[in-house]
C-alpha positions as CSV (number, residue, x, y, z in Angstrom):
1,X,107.7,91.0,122.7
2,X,106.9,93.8,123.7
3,X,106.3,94.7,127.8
4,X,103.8,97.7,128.2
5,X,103.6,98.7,132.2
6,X,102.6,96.3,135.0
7,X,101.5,96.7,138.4
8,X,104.1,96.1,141.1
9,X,104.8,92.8,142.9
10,X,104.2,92.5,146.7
11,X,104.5,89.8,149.0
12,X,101.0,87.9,148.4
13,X,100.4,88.5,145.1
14,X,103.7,87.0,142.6
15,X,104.9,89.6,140.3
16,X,103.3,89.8,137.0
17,X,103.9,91.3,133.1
18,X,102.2,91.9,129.9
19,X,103.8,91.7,126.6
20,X,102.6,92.5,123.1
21,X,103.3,89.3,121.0
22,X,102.6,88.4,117.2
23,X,99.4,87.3,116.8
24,X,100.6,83.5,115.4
25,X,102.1,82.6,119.1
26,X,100.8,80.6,121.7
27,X,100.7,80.6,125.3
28,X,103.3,77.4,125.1
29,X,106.1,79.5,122.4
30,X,105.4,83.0,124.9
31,X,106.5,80.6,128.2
32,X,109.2,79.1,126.2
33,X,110.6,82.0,125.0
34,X,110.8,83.4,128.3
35,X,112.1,80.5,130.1
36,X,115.0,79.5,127.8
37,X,116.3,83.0,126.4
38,X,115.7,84.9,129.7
39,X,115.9,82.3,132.1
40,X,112.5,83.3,133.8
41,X,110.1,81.3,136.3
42,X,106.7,81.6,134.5
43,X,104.0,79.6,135.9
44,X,101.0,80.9,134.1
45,X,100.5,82.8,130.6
46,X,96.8,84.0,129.7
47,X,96.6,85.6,125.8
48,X,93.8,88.1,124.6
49,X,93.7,88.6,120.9
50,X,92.9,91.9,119.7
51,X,91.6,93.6,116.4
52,X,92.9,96.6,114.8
53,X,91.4,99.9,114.7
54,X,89.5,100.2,111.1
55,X,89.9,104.0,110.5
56,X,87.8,106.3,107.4
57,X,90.2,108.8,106.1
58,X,88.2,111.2,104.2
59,X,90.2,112.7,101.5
60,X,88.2,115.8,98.6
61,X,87.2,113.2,96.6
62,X,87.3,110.0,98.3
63,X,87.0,107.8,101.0
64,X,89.7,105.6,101.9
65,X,89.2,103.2,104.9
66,X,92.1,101.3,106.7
67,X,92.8,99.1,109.5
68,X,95.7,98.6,111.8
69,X,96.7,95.5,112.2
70,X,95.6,92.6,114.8
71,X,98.0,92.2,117.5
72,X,97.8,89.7,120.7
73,X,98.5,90.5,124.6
74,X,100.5,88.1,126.6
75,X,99.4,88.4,130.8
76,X,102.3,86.1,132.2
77,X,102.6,85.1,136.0
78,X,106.1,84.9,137.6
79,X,107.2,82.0,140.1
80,X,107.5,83.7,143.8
81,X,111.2,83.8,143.8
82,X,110.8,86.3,141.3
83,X,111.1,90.2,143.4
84,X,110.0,93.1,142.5
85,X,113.8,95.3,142.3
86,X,111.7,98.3,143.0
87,X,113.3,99.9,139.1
88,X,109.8,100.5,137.3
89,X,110.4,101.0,133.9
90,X,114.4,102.0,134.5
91,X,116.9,99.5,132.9
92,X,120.6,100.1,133.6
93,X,122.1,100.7,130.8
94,X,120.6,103.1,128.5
95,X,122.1,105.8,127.0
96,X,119.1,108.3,127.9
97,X,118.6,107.5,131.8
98,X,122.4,108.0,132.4
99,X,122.3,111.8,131.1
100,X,119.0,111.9,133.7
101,X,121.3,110.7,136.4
102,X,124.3,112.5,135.4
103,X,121.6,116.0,135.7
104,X,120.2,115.3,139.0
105,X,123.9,114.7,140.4
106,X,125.0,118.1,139.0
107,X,121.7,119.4,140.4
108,X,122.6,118.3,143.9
109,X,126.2,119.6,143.7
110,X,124.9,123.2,142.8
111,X,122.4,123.0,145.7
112,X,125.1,121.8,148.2
């Protein structure tokens, strides 16, 4: 699963995500997945299937023509319990946002 960006909950509308699955799952393996590993509250999943860009890659003295491959998006509706914590795309924890954080601090230590 992969989660591309979502829009924010807020108090009337439940908070919402959308994952990139394998095209062989169904909306039934995407909310059990979620439920049981992560211990989410999904209430609704909605799946789009998607074909793969056929490209023409023109070489001196042939054509070659490709295709990425087919891939599926998951939309999947959260219980109203679930809040919004306001982090976007931050996750504690990885290695990259703490030298961020660490660079900001120093930044406000110079400036005061």
């Amino acid at each position: 699963l992969t989660p591309p960006p979502a829009p924010p909950a807020t108090p009337p509308t439940p908070a919402n995500a959308i994952f990139r699955i394998q095209p062989q799952m169904t909306k039934h393996e995407v909310k059990e997945y979620l439920t049981k590993i992560y211990n989410l509250p999904v209430v609704h999943v909605r799946t789009q299937n998607y074909l793969g860009k056929r490209m023409k890659i023109i070489g001196k003295r042939k054509i070659a023509y490709a295709k990425r491959p087919d891939y599926k998006k998951a939309f999947v509706t959260f219980d109203g319990t679930l809040a919004d914590t306001g982090m976007g795309s931050q996750v504690d924890g990885l290695p990259g946002q703490q030298q961020e954080e660490e660079g900001e601090e120093q930044q406000q230590q110079i400036e005061a």
